[in-house]
N, C-alpha and C positions, 0 to 999 in steps of 0.2 A: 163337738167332734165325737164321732164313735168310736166306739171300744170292742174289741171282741175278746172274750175270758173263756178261760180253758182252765181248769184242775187236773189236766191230763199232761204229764208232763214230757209222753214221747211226741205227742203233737206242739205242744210249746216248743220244743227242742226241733222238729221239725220247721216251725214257720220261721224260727229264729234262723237256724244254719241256714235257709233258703233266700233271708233277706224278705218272705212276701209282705209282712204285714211288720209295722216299726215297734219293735219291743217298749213300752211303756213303763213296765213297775210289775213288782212280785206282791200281793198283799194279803193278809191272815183272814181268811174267811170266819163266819160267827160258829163254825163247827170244827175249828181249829183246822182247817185244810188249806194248802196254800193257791191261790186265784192267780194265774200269768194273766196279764192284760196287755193287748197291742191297740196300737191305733187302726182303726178302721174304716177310713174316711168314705171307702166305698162298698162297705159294707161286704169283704169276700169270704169272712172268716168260717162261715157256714158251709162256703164251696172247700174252701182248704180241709176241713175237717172230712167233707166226705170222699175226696182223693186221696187224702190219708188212709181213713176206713176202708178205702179198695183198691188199695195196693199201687195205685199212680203216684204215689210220694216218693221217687226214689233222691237219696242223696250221699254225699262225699260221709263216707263212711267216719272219717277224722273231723269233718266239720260241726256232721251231729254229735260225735261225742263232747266236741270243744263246746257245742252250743249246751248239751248237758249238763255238760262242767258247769261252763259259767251258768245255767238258770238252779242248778241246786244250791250253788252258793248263796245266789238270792231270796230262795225260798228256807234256806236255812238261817239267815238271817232276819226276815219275815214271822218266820214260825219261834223264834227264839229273842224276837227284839225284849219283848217284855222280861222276860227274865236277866238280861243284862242291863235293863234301867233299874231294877232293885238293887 
């Protein structure tokens, strides 16, 4: 299955509140930055990105935030897991 990853996190938060592509997992890149990864069985994640970049993303002002909400939680659990296994 494919995956499409973003470090960007008003674009995660976009693809999320939108439903386009199925939220998969938040996880710690090797440069300490956090990686959103969706599934991408057909490969759109490249078009979402560039509709975002130009201005065609529009969405429910309350949803991206809620989608914000919840992907910083997971990315601050991601970026922080290791130091709460000590």
């Amino acid at each position: 299955m494919k995956n499409y990853s973003t470090t960007r996190l008003p674009l995660a938060a976009y693809v999320h509140c939108k439903g386009l592509l199925e939220f998969a997992s938040v996880r710690k890149s090797t440069d300490a930055t956090a990686v959103f990864e969706f599934l991408d069985p057909q490969d759109h994640g490249e078009t979402l990105e560039i509709d975002f970049e130009q201005g065609r993303a529009m969405v429910d002002a309350r949803a991206f935030a809620s989608s914000e909400r919840f992907l910083k939680n997971k990315m601050y659990r991601a970026l922080h897991q290791e130091e709460t296994q000590k």
